[in-house]
N, C-alpha and C positions, 0 to 999 in steps of 0.2 A: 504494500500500500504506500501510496507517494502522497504527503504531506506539500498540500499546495504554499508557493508564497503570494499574497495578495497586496496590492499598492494599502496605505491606509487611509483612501477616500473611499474604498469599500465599507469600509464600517456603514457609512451613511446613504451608500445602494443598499444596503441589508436592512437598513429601518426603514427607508424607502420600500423595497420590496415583498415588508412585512405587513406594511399597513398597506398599503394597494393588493396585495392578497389576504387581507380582515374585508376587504370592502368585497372582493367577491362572493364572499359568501358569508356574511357577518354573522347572519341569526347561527349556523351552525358552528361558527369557531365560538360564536359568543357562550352558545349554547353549552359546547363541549368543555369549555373552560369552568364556565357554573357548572356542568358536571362533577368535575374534579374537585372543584373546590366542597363542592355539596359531601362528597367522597370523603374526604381527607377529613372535612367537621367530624363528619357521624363515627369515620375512625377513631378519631382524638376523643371523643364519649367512652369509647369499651377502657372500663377498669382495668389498670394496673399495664397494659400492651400498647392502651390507645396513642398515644403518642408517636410510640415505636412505629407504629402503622401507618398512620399518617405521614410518618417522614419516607420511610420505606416503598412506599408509592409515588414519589417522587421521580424517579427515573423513567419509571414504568410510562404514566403520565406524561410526561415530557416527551417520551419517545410516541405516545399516542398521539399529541397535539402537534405532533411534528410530520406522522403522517396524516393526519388531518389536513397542515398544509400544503403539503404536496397534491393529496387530492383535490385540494381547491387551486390550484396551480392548471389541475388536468381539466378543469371547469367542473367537477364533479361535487353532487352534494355530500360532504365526508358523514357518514353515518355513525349513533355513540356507540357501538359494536369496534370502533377503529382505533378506540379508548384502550384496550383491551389487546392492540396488536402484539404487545411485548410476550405477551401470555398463549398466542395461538400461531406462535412460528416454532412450533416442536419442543419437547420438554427438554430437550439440552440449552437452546437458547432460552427459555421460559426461565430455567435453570439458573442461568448467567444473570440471567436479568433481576431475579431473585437476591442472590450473593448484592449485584452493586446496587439494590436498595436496601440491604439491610450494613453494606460499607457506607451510602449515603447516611443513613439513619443514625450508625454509631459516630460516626465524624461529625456530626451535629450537635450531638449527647452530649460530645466530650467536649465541645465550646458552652453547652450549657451547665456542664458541670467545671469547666475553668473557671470561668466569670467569677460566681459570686467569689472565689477564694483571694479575688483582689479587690473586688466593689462591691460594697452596697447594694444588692437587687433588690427594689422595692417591691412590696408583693401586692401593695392596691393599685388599683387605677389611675388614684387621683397621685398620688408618689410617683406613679411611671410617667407622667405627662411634666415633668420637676424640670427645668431647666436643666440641672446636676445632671441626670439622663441622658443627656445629648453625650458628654464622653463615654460612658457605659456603651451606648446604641453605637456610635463611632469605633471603640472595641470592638465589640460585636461585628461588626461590618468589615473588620480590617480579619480578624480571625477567622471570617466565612472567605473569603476571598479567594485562597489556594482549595477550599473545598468547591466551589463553584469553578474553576480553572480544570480543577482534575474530572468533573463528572457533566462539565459542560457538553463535550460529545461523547462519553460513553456509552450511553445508553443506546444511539444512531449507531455504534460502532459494532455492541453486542446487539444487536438485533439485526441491521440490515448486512453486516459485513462477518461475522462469527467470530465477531477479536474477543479474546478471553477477558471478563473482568479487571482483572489488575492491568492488561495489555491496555484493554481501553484506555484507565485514567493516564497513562503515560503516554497512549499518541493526544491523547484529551491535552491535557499540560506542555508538553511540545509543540503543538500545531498554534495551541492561545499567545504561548510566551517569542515563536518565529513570527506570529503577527501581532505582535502587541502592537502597534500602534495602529491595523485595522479593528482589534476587540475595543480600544481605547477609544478612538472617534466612537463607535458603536457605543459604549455606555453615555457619553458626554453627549453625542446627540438623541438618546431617549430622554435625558435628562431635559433639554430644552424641549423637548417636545411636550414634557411632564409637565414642565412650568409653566408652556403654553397652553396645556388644557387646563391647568391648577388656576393660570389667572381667568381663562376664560368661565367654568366655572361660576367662581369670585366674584366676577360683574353680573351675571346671571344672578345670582344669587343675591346681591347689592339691586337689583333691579326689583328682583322679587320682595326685597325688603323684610323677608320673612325668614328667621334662625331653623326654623324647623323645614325651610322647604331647602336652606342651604345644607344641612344637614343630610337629607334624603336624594339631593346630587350628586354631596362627594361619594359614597360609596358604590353607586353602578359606575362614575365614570371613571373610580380607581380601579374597576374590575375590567370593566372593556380595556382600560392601557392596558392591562397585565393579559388580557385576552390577546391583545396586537402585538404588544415584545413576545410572546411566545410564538405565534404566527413567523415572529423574522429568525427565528432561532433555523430553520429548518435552514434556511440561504446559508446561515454560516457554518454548518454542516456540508452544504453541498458546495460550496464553493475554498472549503478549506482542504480537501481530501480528493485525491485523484483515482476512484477506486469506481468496482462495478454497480451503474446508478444503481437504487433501489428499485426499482421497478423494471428490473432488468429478470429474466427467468430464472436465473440464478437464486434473488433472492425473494423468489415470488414462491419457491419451492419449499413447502413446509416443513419438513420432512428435516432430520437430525444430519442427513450423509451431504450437507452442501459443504462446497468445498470453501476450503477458509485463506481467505486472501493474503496476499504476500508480511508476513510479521513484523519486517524490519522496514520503516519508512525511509 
């Protein structure tokens, strides 16, 4: 498998190409995302695992909404059966795919059980929203960072390509850190794009003159962005890796005997 290098004004064709492929077919990416999200709540419910669960479906998820894009790429309306892709490409990759959500899940644990041994974790609501918070959250944020790096395309890797778990996070963390400054534009520009639905929003809401109608807008429009950065996720999968497309027969092939593409990038 050949690790693409990309200029880093790609970052900003990938956000581009993420949100003009949310608009093709909106209600279903929208839809599939509130799936997931609906998912991961009711897991985060079950006593004593829920948590576990909820993080662990993370990969799985990601790799769903990622073929979701592509379907909507193909014009197709992506169906929530497509949620579920990681789990119906044969029990060896189901397998794989299993292992690096329960690697996600523990690598998450262990930034939640760092933290508090250096800071103060508030445990109410009205303590977490403290100014003080803001370096805690900025911790947090700096600590997640190589876990997001490592399992950014894993999941695309174990599923569409049969790279083994720990394989993945290591072409994952290679291919982020040879384009860092295409992954970089890429975060800095969702970032303005964030600000500009956050202000837009704001005035909406300043118009409506009403706390409780401002309130009942920010949370579907933080959901729809998170719905369209996930949509652009799939581009930088396929344009970071030079390897056999996904929807090539190869990997259209359920079945445990596909053959598994070259190991060394």
């Amino acid at each position: 498998m050949k690790l693409n290098i990309v200029p880093a004004r790609t970052g900003i064709t990938w956000v581009k190409l993420g949100i003009q492929t949310f608009f093709k077919q909106p209600l279903a990416l929208a839809g599939l995302f509130f799936m997931y999200m609906a998912a991961a709540t009711l897991a985060s419910l079950i006593p004593v695992i829920g948590v576990v669960l909820a993080l662990a479906i993370v990969p799985a998820a990601t790799l769903g909404l990622m073929a979701a894009t592509l379907e909507a790429t193909k014009g197709r309306f992506p169906m929530p059966a497509i949620l579920v892709s990681a789990f119906r490409a044969g029990q060896q990759r189901a397998r794989a795919m299993m292992v690096l959500g329960f690697l996600y899940a523990a690598a998450c644990l262990l930034i939640v059980s760092v933290v508090p041994l250096f800071f103060d974790v508030p445990v109410s609501r009205e303590s977490a929203l403290a100014p003080e918070m803001q370096g805690v959250m900025l911790v947090i944020m700096v600590l997640y960072l190589p876990i997001s790096i490592l399992f950014w395309h894993a999941p695309a890797l174990v599923h569409w390509h049969g790279v083994t778990p720990v394989k993945s996070l290591f072409f994952s963390a290679v291919v982020c850190f040879r384009n860092a400054g295409a992954y970089a534009l890429f975060g800095l520009t969702w970032m303005v794009v964030l600000m500009l639905i956050g202000l837009a929003v704001s005035l909406l809401a300043g118009l409506l003159a009403s706390p409780e109608a401002a309130a009942a807008l920010v949370m579907p429009a933080a959901l729809l962005m998170a719905a369209m950065f996930s949509s652009s996720l799939y581009f930088t999968f396929r344009d970071s890796f030079d390897a056999t497309p996904p929807d090539s027969p190869v990997n259209n092939d359920n079945t445990d005997n596909n053959p598994t593409p070259g190991e060394t990038p």
